[in-house]
N, CA, C and O atoms as a CHARMM CRD file, in Angstrom:
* protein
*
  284
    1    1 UNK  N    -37.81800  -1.26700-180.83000 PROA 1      0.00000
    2    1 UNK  CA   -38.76200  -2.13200-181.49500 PROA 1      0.00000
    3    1 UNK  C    -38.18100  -2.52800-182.86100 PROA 1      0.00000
    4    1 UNK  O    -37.84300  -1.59600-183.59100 PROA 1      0.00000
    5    2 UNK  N    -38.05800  -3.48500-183.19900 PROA 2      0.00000
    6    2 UNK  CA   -37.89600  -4.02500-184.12100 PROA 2      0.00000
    7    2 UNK  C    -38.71500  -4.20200-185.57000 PROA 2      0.00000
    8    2 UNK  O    -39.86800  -4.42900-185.20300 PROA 2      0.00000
    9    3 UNK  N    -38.69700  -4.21200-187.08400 PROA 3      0.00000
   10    3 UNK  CA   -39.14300  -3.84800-188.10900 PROA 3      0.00000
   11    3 UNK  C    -40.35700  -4.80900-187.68100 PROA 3      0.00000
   12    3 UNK  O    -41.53500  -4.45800-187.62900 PROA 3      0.00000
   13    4 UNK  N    -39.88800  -6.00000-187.40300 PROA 4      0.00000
   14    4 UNK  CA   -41.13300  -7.15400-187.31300 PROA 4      0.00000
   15    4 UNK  C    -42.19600  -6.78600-186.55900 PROA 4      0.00000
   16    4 UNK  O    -43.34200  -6.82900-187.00500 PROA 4      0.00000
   17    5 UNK  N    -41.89500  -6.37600-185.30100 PROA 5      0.00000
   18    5 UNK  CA   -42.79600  -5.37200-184.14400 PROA 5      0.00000
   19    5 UNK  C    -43.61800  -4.43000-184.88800 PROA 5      0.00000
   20    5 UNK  O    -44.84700  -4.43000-184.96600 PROA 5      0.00000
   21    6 UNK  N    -42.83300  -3.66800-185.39900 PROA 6      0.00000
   22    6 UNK  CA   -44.03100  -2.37100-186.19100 PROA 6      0.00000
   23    6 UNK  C    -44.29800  -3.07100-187.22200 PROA 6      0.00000
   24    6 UNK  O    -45.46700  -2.75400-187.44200 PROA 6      0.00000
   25    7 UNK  N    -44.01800  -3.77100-187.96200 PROA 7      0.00000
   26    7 UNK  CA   -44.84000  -4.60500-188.76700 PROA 7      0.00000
   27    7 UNK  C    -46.47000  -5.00200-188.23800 PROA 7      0.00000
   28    7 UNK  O    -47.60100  -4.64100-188.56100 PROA 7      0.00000
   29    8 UNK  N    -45.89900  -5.92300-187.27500 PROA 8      0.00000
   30    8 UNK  CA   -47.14400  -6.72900-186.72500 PROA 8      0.00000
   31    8 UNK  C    -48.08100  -5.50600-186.00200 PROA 8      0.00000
   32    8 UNK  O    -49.31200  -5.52700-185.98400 PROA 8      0.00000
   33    9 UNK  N    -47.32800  -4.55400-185.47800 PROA 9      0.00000
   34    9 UNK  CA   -48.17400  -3.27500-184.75400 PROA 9      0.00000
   35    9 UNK  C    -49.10000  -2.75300-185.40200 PROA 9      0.00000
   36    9 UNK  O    -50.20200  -2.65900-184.86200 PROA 9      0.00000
   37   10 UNK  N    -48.87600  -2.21800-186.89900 PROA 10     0.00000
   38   10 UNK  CA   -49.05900  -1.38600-188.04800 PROA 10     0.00000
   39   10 UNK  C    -50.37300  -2.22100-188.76300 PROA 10     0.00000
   40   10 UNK  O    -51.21500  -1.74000-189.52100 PROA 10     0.00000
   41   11 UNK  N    -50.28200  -3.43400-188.33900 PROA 11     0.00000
   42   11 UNK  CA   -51.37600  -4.42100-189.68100 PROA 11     0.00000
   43   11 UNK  C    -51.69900  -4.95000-188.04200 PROA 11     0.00000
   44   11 UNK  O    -51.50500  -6.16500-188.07200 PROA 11     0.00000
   45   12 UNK  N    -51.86700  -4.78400-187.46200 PROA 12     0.00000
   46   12 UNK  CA   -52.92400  -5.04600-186.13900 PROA 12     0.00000
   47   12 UNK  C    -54.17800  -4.12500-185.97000 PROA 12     0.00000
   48   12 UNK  O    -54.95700  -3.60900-186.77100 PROA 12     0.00000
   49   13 UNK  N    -54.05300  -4.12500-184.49000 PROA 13     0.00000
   50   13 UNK  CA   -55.20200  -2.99200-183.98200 PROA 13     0.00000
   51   13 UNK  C    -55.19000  -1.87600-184.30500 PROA 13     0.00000
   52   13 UNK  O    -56.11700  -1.29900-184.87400 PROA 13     0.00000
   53   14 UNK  N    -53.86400  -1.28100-183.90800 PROA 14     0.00000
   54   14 UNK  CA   -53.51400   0.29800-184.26800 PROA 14     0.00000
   55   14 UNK  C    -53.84200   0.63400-186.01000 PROA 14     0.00000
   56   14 UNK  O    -54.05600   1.72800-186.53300 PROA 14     0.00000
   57   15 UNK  N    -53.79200  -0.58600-186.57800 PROA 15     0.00000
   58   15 UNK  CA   -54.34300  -0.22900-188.01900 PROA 15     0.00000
   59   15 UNK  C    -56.04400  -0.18700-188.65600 PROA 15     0.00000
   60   15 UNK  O    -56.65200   0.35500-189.58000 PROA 15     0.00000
   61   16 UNK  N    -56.26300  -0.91000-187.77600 PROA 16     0.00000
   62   16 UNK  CA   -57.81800  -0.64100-187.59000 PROA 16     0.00000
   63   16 UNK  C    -58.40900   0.80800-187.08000 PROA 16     0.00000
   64   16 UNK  O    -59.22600   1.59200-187.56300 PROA 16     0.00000
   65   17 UNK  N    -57.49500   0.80000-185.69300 PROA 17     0.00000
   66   17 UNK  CA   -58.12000   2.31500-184.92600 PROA 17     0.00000
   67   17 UNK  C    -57.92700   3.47700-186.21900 PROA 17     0.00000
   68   17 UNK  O    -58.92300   4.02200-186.69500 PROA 17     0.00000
   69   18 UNK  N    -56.73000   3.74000-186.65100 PROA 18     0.00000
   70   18 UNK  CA   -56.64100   4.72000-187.59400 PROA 18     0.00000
   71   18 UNK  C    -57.61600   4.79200-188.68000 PROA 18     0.00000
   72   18 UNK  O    -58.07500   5.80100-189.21600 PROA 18     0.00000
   73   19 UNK  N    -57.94400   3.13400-189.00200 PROA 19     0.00000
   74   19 UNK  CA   -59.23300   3.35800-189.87800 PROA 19     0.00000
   75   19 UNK  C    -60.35000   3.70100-190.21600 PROA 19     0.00000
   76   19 UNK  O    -60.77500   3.98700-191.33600 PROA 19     0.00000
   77   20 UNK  N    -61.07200   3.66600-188.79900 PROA 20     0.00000
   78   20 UNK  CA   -62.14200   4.28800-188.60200 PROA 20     0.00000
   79   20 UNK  C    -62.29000   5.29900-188.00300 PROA 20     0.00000
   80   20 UNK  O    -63.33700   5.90300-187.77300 PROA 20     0.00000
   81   21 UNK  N    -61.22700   5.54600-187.70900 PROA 21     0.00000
   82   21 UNK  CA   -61.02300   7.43200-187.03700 PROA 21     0.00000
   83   21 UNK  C    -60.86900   8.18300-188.56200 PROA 21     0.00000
   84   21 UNK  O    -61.41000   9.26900-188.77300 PROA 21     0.00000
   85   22 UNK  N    -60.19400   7.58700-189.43300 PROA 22     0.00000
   86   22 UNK  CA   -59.75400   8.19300-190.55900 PROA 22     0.00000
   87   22 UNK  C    -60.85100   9.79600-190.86300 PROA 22     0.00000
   88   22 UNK  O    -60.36500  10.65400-191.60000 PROA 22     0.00000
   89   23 UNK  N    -61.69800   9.94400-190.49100 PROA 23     0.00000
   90   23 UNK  CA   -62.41400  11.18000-191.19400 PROA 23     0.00000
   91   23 UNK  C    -62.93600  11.70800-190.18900 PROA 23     0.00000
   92   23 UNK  O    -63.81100  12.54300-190.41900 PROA 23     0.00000
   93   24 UNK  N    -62.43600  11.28100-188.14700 PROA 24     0.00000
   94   24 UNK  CA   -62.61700  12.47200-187.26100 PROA 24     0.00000
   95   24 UNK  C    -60.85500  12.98200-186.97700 PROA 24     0.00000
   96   24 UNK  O    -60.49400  13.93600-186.28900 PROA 24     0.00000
   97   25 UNK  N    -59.85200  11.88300-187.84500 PROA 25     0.00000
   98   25 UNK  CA   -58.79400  12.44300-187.68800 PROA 25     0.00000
   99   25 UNK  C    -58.75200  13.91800-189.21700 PROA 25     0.00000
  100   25 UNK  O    -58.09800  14.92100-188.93200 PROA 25     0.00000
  101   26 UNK  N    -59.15600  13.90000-190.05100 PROA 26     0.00000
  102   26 UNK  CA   -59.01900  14.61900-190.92700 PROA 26     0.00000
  103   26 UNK  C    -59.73600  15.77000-190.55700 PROA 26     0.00000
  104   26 UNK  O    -59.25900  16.89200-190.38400 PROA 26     0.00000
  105   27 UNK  N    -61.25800  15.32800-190.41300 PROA 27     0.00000
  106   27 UNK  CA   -61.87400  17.03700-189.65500 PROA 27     0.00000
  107   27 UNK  C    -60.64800  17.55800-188.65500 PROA 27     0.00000
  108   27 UNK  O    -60.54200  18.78400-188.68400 PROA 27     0.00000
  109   28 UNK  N    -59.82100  16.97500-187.88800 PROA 28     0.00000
  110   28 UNK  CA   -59.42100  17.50600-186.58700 PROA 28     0.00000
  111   28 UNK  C    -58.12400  18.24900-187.35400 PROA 28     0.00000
  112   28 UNK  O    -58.02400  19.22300-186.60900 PROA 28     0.00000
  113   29 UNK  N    -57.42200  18.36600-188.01800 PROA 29     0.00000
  114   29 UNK  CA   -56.05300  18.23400-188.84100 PROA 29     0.00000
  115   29 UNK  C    -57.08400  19.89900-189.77100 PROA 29     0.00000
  116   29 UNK  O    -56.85400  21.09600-189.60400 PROA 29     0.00000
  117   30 UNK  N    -57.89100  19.39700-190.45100 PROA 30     0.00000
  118   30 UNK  CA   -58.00200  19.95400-191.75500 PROA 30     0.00000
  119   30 UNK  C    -57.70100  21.84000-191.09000 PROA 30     0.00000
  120   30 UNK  O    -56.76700  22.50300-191.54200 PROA 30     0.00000
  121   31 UNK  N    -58.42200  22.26200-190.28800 PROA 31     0.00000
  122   31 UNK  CA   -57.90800  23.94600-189.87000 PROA 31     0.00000
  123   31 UNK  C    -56.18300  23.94200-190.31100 PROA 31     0.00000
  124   31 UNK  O    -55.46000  24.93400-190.23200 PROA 31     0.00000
  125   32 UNK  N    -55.86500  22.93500-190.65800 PROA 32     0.00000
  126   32 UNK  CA   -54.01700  23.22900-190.17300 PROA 32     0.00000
  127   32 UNK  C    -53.07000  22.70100-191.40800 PROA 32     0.00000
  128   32 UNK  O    -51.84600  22.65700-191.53200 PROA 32     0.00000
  129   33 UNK  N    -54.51700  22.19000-192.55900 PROA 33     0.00000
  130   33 UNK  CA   -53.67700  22.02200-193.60600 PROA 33     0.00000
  131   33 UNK  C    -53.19500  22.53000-194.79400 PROA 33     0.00000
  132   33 UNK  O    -52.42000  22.07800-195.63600 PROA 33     0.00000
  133   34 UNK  N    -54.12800  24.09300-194.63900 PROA 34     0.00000
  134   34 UNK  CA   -53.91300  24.73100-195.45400 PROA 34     0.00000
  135   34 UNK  C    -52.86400  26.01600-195.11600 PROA 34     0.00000
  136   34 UNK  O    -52.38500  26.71900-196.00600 PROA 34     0.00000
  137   35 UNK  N    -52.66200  26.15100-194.04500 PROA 35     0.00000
  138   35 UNK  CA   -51.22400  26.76800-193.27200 PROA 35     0.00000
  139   35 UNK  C    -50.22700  25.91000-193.59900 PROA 35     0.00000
  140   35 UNK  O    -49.30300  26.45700-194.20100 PROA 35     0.00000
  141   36 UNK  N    -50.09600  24.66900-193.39000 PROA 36     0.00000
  142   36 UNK  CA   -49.00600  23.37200-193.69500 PROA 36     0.00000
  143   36 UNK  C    -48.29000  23.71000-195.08400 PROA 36     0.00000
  144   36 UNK  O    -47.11600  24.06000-195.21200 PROA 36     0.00000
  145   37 UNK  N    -49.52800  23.48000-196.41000 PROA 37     0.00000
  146   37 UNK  CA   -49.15500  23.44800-197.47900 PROA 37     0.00000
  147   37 UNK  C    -48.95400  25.12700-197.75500 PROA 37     0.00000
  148   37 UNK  O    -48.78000  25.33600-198.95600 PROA 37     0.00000
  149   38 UNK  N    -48.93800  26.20700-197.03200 PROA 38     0.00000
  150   38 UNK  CA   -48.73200  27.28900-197.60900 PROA 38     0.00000
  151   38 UNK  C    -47.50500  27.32400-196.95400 PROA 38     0.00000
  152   38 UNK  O    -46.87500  28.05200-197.72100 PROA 38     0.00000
  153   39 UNK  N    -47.01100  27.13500-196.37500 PROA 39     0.00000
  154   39 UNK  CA   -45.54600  27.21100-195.69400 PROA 39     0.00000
  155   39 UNK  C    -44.48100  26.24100-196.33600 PROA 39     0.00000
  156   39 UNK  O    -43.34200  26.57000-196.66900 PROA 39     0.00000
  157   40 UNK  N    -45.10400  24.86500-196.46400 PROA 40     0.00000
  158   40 UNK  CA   -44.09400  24.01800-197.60900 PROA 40     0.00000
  159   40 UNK  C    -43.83200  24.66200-198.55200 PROA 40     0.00000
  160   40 UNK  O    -42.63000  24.73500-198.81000 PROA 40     0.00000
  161   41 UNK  N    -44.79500  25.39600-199.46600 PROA 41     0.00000
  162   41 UNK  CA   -44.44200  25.70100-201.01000 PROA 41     0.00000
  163   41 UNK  C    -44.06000  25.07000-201.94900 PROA 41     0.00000
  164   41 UNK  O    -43.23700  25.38700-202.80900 PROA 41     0.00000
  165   42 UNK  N    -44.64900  24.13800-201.82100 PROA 42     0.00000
  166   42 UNK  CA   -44.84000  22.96100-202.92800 PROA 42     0.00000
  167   42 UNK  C    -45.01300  23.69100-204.18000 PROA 42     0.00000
  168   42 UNK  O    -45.96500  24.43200-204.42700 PROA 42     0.00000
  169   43 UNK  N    -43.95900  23.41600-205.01300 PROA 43     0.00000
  170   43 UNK  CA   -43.66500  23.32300-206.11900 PROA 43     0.00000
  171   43 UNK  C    -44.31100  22.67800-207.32900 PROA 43     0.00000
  172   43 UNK  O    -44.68400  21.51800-207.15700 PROA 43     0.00000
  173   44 UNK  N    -44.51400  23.22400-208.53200 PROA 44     0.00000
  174   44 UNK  CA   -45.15800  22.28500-209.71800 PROA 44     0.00000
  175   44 UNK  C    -43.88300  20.65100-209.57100 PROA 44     0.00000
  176   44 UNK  O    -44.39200  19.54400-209.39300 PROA 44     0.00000
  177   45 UNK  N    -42.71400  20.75900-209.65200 PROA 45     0.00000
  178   45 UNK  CA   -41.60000  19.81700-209.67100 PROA 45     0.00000
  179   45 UNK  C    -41.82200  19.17000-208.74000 PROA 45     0.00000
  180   45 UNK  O    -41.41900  18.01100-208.84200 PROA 45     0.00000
  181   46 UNK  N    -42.46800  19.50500-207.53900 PROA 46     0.00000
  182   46 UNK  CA   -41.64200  18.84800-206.23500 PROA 46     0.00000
  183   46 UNK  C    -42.42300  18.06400-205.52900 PROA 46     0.00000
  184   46 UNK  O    -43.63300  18.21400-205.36300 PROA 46     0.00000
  185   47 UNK  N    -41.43400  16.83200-204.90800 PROA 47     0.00000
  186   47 UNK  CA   -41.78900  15.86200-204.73800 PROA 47     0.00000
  187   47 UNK  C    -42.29000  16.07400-203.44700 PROA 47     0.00000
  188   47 UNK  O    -41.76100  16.91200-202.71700 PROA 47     0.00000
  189   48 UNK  N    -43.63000  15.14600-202.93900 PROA 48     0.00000
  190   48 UNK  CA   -43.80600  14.65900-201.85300 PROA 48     0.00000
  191   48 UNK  C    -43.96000  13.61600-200.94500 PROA 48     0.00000
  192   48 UNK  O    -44.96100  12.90700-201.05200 PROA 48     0.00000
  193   49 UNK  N    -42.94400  13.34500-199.85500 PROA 49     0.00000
  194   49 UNK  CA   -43.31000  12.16000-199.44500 PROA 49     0.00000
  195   49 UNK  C    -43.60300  12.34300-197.58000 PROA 49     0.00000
  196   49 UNK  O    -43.01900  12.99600-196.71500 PROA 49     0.00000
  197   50 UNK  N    -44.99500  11.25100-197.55300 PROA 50     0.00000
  198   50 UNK  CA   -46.25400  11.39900-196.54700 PROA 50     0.00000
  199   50 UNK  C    -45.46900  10.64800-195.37600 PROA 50     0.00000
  200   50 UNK  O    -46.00800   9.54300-195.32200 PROA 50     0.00000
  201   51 UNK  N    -44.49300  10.70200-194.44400 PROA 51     0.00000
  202   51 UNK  CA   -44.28000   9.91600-193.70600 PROA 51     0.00000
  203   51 UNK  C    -44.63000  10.17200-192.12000 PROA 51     0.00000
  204   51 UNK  O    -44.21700  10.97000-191.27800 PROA 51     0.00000
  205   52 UNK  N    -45.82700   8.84500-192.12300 PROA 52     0.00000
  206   52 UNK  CA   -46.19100   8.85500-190.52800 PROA 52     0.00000
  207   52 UNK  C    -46.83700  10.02500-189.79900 PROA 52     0.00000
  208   52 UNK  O    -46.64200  10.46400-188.66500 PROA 52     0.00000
  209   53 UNK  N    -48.12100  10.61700-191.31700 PROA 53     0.00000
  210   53 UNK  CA   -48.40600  11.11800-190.84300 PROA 53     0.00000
  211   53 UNK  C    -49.95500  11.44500-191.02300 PROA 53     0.00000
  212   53 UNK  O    -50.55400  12.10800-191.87000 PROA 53     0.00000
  213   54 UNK  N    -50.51600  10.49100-189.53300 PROA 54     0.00000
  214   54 UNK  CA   -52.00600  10.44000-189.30800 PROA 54     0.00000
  215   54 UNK  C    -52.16700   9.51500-190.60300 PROA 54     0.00000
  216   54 UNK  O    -51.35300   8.62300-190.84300 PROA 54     0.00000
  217   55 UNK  N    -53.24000   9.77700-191.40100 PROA 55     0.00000
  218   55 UNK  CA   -54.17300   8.86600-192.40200 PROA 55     0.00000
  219   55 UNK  C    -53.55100   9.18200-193.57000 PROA 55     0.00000
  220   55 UNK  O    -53.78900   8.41400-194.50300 PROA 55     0.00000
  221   56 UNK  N    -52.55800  10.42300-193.85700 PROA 56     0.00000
  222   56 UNK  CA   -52.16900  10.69100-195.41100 PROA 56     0.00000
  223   56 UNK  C    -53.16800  11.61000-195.81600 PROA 56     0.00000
  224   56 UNK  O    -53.45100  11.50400-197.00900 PROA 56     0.00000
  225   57 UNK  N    -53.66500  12.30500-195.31500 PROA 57     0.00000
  226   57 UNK  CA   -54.43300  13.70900-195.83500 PROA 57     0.00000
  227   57 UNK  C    -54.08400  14.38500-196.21800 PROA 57     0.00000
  228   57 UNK  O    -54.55000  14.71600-197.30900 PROA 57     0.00000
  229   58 UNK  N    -52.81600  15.25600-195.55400 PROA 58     0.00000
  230   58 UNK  CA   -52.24000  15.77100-195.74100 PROA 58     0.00000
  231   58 UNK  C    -51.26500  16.18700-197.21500 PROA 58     0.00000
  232   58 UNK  O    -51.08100  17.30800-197.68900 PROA 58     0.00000
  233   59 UNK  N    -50.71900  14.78100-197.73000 PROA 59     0.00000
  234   59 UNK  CA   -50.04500  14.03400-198.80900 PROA 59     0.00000
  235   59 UNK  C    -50.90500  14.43500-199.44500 PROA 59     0.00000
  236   59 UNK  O    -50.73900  15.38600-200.20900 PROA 59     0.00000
  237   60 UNK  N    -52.46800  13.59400-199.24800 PROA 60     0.00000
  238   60 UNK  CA   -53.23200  13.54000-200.55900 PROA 60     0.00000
  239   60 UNK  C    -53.28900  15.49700-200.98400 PROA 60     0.00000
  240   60 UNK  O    -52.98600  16.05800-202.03600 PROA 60     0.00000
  241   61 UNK  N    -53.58800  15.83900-200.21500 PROA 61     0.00000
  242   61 UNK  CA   -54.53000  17.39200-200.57200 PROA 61     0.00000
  243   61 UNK  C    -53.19900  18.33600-200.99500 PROA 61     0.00000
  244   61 UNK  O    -53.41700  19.39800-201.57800 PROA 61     0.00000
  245   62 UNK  N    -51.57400  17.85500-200.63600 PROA 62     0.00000
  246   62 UNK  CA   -50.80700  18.32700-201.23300 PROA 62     0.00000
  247   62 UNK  C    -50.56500  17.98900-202.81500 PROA 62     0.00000
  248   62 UNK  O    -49.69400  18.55400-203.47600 PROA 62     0.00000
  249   63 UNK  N    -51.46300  16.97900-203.34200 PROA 63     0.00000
  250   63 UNK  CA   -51.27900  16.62000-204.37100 PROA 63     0.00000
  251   63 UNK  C    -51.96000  17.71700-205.76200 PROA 63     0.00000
  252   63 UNK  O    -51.93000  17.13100-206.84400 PROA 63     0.00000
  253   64 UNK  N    -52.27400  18.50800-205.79600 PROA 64     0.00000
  254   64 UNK  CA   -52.73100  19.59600-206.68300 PROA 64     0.00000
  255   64 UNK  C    -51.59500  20.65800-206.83900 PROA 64     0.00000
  256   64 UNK  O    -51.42800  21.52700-207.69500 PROA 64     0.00000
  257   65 UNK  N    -50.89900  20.32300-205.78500 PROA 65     0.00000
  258   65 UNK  CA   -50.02300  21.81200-205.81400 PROA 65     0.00000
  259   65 UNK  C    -48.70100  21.79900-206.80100 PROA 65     0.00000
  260   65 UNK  O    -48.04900  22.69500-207.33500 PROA 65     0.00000
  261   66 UNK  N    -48.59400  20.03800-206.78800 PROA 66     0.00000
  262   66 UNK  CA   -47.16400  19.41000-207.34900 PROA 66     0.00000
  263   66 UNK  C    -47.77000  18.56400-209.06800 PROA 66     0.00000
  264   66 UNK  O    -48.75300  17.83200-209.18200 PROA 66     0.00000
  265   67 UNK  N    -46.98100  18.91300-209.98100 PROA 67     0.00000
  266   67 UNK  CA   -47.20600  17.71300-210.93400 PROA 67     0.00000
  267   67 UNK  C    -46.26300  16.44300-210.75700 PROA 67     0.00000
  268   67 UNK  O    -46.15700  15.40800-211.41500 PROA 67     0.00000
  269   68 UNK  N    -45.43300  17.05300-209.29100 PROA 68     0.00000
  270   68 UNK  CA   -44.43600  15.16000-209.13300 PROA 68     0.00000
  271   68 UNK  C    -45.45800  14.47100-208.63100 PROA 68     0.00000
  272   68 UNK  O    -46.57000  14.34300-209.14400 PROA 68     0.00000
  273   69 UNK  N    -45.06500  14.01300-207.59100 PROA 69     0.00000
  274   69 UNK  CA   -45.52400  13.01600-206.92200 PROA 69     0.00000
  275   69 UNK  C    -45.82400  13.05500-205.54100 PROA 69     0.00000
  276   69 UNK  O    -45.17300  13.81000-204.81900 PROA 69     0.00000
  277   70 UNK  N    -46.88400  12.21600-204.98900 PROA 70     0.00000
  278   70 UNK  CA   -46.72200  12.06400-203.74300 PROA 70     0.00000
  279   70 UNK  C    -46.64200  10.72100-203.21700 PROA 70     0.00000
  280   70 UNK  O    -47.34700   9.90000-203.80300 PROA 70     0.00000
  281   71 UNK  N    -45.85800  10.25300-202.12500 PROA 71     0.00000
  282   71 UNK  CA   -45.97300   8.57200-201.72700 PROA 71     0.00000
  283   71 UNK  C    -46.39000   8.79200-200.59300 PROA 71     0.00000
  284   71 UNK  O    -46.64800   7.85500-199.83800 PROA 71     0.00000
């Protein structure tokens, strides 16, 4: 597939579905995100970056642990 393909994929339907699932995908995830971030060991320094994964919950709620960043 080509960038243009997941382009057009990403800002289509499949970007809608994720949208309104957004908070039965997070209940479903959340048992598993606090095992996640205890096994990363996110650092005050250290950076995080969220790729392709589900809604970005994950990213976000890693964001307390780090004074970098998360994208």
């Amino acid at each position: 597939m080509t960038n243009e393909e997941q382009a057009r994929y990403w800002n289509g339907g499949e970007a809608v579905h994720w949208l309104v699932h957004e908070e039965r995908y997070r209940r479903m995830l959340a048992p598993f995100t606090g095992h996640l971030l205890t096994s990363a060991a996110i650092g005050r320094a250290d950076r995080v970056v969220d790729i392709g994964c589900g809604t970005g919950s994950s990213g976000r709620c890693s964001r307390p642990c780090s004074a970098g960043y998360v994208l």
